[in-house]
C-alpha positions in Angstrom: -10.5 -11.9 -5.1 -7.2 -12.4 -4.1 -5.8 -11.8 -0.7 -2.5 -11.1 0.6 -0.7 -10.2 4.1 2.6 -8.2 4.3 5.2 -9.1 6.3 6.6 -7.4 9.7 10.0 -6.5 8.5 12.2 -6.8 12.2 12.0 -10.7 11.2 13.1 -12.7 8.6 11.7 -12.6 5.2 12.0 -16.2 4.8 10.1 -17.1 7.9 7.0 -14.7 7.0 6.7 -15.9 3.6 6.4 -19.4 5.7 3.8 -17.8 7.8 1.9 -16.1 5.4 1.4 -19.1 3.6 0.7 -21.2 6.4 -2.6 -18.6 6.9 -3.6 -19.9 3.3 -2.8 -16.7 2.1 -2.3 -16.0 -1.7 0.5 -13.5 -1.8 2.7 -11.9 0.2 3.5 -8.3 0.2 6.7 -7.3 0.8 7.7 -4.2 2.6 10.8 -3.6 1.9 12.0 -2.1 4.9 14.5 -2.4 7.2 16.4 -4.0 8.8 15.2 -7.2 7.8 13.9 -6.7 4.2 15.8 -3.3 2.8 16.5 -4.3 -0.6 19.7 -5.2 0.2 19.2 -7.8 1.9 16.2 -8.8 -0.2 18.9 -8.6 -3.3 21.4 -10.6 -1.2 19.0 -13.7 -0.7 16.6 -13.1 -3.9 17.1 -16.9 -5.5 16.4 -18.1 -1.4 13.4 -15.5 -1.7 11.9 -16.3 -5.1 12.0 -20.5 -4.4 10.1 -20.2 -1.3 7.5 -17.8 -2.8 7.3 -20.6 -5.7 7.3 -23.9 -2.9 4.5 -22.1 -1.0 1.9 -21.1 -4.2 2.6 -17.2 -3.3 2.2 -14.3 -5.3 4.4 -11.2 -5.1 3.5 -7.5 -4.4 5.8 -5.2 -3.6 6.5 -2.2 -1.1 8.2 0.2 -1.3 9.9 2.1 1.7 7.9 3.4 4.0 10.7 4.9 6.8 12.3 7.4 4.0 11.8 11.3 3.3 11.4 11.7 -0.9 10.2 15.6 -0.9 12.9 16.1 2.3 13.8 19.5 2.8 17.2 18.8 3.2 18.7 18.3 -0.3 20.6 15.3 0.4 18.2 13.3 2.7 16.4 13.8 -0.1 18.5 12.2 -3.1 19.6 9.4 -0.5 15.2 8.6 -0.1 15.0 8.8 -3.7 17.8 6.4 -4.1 16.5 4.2 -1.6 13.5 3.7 -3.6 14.9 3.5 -6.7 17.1 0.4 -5.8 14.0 -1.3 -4.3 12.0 -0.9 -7.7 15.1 -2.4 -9.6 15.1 -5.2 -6.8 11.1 -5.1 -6.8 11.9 -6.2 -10.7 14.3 -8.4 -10.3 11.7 -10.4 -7.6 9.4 -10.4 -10.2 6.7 -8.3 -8.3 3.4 -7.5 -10.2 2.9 -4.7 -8.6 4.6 -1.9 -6.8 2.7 -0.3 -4.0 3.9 3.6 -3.2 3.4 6.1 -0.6 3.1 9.6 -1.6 6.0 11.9 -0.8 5.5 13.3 3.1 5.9 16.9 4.1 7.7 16.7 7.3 9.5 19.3 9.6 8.8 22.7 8.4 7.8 21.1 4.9 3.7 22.2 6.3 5.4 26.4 6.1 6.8 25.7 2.1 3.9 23.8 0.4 4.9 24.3 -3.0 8.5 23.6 -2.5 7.5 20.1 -1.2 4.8 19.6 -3.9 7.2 20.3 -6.5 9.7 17.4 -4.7 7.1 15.0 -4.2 5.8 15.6 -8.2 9.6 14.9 -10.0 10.1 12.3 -7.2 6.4 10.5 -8.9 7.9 11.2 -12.3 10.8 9.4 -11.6 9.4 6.0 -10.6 6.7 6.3 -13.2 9.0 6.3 -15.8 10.6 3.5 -14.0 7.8 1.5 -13.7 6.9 1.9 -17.1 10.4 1.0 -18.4 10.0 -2.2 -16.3 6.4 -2.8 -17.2 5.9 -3.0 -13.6 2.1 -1.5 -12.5 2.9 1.3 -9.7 0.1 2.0 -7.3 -0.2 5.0 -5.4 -1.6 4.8 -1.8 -3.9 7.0 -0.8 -2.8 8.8 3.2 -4.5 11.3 5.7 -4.4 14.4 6.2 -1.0 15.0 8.1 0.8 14.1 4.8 -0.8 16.9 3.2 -0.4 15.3 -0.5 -2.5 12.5 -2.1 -5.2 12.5 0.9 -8.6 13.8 -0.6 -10.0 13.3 -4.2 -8.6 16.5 -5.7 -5.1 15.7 -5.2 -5.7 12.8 -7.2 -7.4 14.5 -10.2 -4.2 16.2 -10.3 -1.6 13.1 -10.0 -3.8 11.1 -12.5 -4.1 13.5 -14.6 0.1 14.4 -14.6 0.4 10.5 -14.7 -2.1 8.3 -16.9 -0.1 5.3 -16.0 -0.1 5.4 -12.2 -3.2 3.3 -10.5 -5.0 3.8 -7.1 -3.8 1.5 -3.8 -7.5 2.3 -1.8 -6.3 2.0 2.2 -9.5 2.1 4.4 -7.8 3.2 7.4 -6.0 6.3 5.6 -9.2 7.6 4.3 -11.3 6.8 7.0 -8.7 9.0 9.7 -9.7 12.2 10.8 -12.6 12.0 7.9 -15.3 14.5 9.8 -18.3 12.5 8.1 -17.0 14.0 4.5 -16.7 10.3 3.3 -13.4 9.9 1.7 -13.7 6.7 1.3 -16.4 6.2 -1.0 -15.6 9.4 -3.1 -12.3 7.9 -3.9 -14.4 4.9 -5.4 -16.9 6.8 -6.9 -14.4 9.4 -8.6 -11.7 6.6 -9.4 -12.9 3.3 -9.3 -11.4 2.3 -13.0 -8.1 3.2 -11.4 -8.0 0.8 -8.2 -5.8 -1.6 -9.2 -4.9 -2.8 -4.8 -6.8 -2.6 -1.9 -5.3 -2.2 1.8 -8.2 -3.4 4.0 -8.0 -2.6 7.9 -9.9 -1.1 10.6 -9.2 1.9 13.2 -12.3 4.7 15.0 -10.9 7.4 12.6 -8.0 9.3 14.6 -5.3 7.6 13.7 -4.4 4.4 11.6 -4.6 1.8 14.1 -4.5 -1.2 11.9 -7.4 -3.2 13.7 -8.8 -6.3 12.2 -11.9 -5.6 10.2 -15.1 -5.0 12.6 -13.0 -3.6 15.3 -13.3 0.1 14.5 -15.5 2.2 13.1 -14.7 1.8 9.3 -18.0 1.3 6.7 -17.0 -2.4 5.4 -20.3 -3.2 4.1 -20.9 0.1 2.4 -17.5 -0.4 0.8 -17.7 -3.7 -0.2 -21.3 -3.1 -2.1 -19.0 0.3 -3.9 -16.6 -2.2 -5.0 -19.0 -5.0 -6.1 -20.7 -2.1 -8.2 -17.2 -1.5 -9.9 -17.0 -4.7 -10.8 -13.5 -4.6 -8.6 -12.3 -8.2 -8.4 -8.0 -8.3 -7.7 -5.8 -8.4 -4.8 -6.9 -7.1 -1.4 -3.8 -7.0 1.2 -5.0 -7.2 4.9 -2.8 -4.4 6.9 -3.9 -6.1 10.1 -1.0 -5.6 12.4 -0.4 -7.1 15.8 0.7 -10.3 18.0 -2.2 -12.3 17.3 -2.0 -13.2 13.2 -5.0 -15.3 13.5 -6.8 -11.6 13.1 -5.3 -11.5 10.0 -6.6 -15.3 8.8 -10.5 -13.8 10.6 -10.6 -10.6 9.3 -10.0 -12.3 5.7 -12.8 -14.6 6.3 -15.0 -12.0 7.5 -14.2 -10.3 3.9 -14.7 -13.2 2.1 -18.5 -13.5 3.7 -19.1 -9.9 2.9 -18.2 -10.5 -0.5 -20.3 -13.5 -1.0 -23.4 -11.8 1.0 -23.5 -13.7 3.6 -22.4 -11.4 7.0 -22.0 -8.4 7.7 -19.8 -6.3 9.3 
């Protein structure tokens, strides 16, 4: 397994990747938001970017925006999301990222009162970086989200986006699928239904109302069960801790803990 930490993009790039591999971590992924790593900027100091990742032994995943509206309502908040995301696959590229990690499209405002209408926006927006992605022979991973997105949140949605798109792979995030589950077990049904497609993993923990980004063992999220799901798979690539906070040595514990769990030797 290979383990990765993202970085917190108010600071420096340059300093996380310093961090993150002062952690003994084996890649970084990048969110590529602002104000500190829009793609911009990211473009602006790529050589800077790519050297240090080289000097400290770090892998590179990828992103993309998070803070941007793709099936927006409003026609040109729209294009200017889409846009945004397009220039950060190009930069994503040019980084040379192995993998591109994507949000589904959000329905937000009065987007819950026009389903289709943002469906249909969030399906040409997928087209459009898939067939980026594949003209880059870049692997794009789509991140599974709770409920109040609306799209790409239980198993169905993704029987219909994989079939649509036979390239796109699965980002598994135990917090999103463990939030407002109501004992249905998300979680393990994505494994069960899609395992051949999880190509990432975003490992953190929260008690299931919202996605609180705890270190793993701090909420109420089944690590053992889903580490024994993902040992049956066979599933053995990169795993990105989304542990957020002040204290980073969470991030070095709850990687350690993972590590055990994975070798059989603690538990939860």
């Amino acid at each position: 397994m290979h383990y990765g930490a993202m970085n917190f993009p108010v600071l420096p790039v340059l300093a996380e990747i310093d961090a993150i591999a002062g952690m003994g971590f084996d890649y970084l992924e990048l969110a590529m938001d602002a104000p500190m790593a829009h793609y911009s900027i990211i473009a602006a100091n790529r050589t800077a970017i790519v050297d240090a990742l080289k000097a400290n032994g770090l892998g590179l995943i990828c992103h993309m925006p998070t803070f941007v509206s793709t099936a927006d309502l409003t026609e040109s908040i729209r294009r200017a999301s889409v846009t945004e995301m397009r220039r950060s696959l190009e930069v994503a590229f040019e980084l040379g990222a192995t993998k591109v990690v994507l949000h589904p499209s959000m329905a937000a405002g009065l987007g819950a009162f026009v389903g289709a209408r943002i469906k249909a926006y969030a399906t040409d927006f997928l087209a459009e970086m898939v067939e980026a992605a594949q003209q880059m022979q870049l692997t794009l991973c789509l991140e599974n989200m709770f409920p109040r997105y609306m799209l790409g949140v239980q198993p169905a949605d993704f029987e219909e986006i994989f079939t649509s798109f036979p390239s796109l792979k699965l980002v598994l995030d135990t917090g999103h699928a463990h939030i407002d589950d109501r004992g249905e077990g998300r979680l393990l049904q994505l494994v069960e239904q899609f395992g051949s497609r999880i190509a990432h993993l975003h490992f953190s923990d929260n008690h299931g109302r919202r996605d609180e980004h705890l270190a793993v063992g701090k909420g109420t999220v089944d690590f053992a069960g889903l580490v024994q799901k993902l040992q049956a798979i066979g599933y053995d690539d990169t795993l990105t801790l989304e542990v957020f906070g002040e204290d980073r040595q969470l991030l070095v514990a709850s990687r350690d803990k993972l590590k055990a769990m994975f070798a059989g030797n603690d538990q939860p």
